[in-house]
BAPAFI-69942 format. One line per 8 residues: number of its first residue (from 0); for each residue x, y, z of N, C-alpha, C, O. Coordinates in steps of 0.02 Angstrom, whole numbers, plus 50000, padded with zeros to 5 digits. Atoms other than C-alpha are relative to their C-alpha. Layout:
BEGIN
NUM = X,Y,Z,X,Y,Z,X,Y,Z,X,Y,Z | ...
This chain:
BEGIN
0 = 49987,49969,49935,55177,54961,54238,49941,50045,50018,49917,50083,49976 | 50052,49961,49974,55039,55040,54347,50012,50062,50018,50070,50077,50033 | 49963,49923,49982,55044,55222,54386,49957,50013,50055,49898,49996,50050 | 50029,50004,49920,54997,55264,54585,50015,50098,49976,50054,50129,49941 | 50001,49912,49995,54943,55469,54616,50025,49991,50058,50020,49942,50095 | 49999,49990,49916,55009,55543,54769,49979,50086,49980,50005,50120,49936 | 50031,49936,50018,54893,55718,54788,50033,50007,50042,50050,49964,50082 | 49963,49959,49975,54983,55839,54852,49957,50061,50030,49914,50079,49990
8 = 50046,49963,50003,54892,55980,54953,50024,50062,50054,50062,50038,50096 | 49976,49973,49974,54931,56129,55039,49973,50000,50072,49916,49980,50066 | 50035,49987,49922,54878,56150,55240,50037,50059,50033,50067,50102,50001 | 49993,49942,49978,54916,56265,55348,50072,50034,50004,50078,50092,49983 | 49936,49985,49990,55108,56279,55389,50054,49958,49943,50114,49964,49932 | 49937,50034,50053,55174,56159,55253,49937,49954,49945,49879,49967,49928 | 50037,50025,50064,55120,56029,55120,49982,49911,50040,50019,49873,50072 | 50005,50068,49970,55025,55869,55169,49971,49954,49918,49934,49974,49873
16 = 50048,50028,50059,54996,55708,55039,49985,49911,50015,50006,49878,50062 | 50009,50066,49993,54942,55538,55020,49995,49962,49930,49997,49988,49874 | 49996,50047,50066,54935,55383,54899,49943,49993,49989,49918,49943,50016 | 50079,50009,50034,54758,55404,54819,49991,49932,49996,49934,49919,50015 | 50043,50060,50005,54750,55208,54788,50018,49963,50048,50003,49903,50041 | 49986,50053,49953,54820,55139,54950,49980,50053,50066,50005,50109,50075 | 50011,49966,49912,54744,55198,55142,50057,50006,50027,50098,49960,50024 | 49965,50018,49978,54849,55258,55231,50102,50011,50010,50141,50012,50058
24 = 49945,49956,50016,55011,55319,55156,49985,50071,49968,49954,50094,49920 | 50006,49938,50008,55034,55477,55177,50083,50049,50031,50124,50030,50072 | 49948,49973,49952,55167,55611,55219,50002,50085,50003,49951,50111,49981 | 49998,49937,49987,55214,55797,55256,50061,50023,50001,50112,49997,50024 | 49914,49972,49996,55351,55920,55225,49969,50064,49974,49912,50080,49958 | 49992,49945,50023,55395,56076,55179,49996,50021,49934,49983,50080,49922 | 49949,49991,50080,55452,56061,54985,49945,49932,49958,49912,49894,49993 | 49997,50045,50031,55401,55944,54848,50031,49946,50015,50009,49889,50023
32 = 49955,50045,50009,55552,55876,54857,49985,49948,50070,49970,49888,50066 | 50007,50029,49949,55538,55827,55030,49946,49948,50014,49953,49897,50048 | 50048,50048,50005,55351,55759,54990,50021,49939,49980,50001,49885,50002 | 50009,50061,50060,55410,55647,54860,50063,49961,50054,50048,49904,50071 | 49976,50070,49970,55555,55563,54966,49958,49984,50070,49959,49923,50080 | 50046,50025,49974,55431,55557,55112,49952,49934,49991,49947,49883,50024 | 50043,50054,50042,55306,55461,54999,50037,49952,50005,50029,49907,50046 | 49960,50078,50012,55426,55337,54952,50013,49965,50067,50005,49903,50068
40 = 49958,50015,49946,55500,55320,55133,49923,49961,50027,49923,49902,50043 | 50041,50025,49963,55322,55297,55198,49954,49926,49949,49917,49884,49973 | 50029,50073,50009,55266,55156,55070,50077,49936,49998,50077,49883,49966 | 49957,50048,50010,55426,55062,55087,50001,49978,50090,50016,49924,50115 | 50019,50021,49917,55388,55073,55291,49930,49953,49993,49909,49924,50043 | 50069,50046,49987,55219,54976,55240,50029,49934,49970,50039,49886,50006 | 49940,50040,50030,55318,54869,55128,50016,49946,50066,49983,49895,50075 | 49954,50014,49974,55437,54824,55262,49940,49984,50053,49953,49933,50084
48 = 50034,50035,49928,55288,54799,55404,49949,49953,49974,49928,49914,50017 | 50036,50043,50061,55180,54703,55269,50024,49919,50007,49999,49863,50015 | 49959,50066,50008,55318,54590,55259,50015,49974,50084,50017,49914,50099 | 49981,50046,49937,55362,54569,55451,49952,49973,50049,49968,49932,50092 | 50056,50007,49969,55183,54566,55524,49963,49930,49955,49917,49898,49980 | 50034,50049,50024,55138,54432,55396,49935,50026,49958,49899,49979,49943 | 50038,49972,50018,55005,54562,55308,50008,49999,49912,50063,50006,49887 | 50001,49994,50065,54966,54559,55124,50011,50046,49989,49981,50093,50016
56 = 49980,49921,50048,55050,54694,55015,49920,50006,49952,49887,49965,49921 | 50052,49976,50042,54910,54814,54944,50003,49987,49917,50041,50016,49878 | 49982,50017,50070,54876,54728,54771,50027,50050,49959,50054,50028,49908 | 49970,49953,50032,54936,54911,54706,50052,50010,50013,50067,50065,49990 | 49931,49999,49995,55114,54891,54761,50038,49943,49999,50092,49933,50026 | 49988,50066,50019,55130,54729,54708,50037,50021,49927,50008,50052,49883 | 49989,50004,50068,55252,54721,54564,50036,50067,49971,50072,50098,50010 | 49972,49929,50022,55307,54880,54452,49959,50061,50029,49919,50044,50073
64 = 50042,49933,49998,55224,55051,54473,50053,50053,49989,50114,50046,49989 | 49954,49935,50001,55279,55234,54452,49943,50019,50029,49884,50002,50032 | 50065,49936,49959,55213,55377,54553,50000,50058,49949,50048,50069,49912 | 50058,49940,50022,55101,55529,54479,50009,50043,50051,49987,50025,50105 | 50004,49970,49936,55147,55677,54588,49927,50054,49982,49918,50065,49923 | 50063,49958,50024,54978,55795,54581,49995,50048,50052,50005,50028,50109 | 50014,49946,49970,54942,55967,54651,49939,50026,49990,49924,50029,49930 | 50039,49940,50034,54795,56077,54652,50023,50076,49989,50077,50097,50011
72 = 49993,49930,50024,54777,56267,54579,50031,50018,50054,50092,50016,50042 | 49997,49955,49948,54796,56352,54759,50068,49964,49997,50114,49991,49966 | 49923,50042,49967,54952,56204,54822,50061,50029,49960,50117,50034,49985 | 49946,49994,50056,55050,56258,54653,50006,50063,50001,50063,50081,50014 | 49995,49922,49976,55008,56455,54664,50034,49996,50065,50073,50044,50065 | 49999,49996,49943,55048,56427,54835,50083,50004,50017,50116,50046,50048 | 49940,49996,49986,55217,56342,54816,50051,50056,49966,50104,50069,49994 | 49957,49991,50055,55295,56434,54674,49988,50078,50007,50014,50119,49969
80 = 50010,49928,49984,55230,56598,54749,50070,50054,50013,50061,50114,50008 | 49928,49969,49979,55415,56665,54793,50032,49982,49928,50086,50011,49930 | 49974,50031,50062,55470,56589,54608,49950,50048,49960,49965,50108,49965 | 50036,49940,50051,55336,56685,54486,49949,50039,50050,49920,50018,50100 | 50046,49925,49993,55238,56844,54523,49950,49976,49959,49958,49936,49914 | 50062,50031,50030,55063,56822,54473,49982,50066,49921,49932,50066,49885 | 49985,49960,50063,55117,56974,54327,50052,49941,49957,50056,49949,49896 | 49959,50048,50050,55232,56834,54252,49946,49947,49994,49944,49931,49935
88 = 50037,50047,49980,55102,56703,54296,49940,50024,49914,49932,50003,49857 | 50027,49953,50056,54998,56811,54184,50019,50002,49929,49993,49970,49883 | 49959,49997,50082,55103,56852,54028,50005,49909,49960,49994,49892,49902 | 49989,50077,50040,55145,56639,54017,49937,49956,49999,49933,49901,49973 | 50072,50045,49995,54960,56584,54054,49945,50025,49952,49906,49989,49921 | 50044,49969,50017,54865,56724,53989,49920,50000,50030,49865,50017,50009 | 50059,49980,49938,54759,56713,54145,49996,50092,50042,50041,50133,50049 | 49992,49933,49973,54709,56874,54229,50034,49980,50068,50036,49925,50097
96 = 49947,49998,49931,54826,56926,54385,49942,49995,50061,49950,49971,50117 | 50048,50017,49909,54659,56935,54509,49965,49949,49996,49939,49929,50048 | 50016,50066,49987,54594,56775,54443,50055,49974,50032,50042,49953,50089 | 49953,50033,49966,54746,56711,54494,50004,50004,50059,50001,49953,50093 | 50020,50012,49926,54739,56783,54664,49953,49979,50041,49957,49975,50102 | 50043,50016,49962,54588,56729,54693,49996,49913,50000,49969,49882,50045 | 49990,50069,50002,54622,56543,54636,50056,49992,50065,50034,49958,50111 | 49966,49994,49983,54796,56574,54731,49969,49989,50102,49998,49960,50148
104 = 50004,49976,49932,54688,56629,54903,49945,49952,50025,49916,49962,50078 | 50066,50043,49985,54548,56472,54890,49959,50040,49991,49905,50012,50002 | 50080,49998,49989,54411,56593,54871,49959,49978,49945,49898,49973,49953 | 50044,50017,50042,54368,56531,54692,50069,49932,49971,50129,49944,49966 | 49987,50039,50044,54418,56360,54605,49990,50007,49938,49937,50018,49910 | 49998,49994,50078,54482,56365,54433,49947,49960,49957,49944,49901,49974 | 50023,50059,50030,54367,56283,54313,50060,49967,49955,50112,49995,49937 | 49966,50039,50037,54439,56139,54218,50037,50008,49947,50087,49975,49930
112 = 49933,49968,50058,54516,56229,54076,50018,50031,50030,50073,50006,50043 | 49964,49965,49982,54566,56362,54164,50098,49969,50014,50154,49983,49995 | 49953,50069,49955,54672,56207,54275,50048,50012,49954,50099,50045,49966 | 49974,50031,50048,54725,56151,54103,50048,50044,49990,50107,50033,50002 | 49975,49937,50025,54770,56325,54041,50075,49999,50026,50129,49997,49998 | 49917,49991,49952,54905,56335,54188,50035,49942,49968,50073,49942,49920 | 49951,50061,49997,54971,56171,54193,50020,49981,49941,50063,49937,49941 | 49947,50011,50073,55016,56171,53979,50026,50056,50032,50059,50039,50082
120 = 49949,49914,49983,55092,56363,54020,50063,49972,50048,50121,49990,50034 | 49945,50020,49954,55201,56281,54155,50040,49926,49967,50096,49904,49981 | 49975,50052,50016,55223,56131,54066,50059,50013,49919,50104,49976,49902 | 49967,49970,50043,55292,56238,53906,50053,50044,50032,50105,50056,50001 | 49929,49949,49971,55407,56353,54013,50052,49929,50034,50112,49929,50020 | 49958,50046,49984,55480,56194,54095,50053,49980,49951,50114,49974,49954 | 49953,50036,50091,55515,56124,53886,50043,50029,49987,50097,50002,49975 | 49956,49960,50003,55589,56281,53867,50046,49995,50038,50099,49972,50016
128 = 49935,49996,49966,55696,56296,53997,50059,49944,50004,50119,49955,49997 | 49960,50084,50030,55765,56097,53982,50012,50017,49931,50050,49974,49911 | 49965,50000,50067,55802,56146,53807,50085,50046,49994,50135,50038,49958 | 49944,49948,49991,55924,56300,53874,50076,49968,50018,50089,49941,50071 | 49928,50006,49971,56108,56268,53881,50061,50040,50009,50093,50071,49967 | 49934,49968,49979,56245,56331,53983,50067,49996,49995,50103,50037,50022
């Protein structure tokens, strides 16, 4: 099974993304959540005009696939900004709180570990928390 990205990115009033290996699909919302059934909605509308226009399906939606949802530093500071304080952000990353605002505000891109840094820290508080039961 092939794995399709859809980048995810923040703009001005909400979140805009597209399918990195197909032109063309793309969508917008408010939420993740909303991205991700967007996405789907808008390659199953190419799908569906693919098939009635007589147009070849993009050899990358041919067949199985899963989607890859992907964010950058700022989109993920951005969304989750009302969810952690960049003092919790801190304590689980062990990034400083004004690097963070400044990744958080676009004026500086994380380097590549930094990236990393976050995204295990978030990816270990997630493990944790899926391990918790009520």
């Amino acid at each position: 099974m092939k794995t399709l990205n859809v980048i995810i990115e923040k703009s001005e009033n909400n979140y805009s993304a597209y399918l990195q290996e197909v032109d063309g699909v793309i969508a917008v919302g408010k939420s993740v959540a909303e991205i991700k059934q967007c996405i789907i909605e808008s390659i199953e509308i190419l799908k569906e005009d693919c098939d009635e226009l007589g147009y070849e399906l993009p050899e990358e939606l041919q067949g199985e696939y899963s989607l890859t949802f992907k964010m950058d530093v700022r989109s993920v500071l951005d969304f989750y900004s009302n969810i952690f304080t960049k003092a919790a952000l801190e304590r689980i990353t062990g990034i400083n709180q004004k690097q963070l605002w400044h990744y958080a505000s676009g004026e500086r891109v994380p380097r590549a570990e930094q990236a990393i840094k976050l995204e295990n820290a978030l990816h270990k508080l997630g493990e944790e928390l899926l391990s918790i039961q009520l």
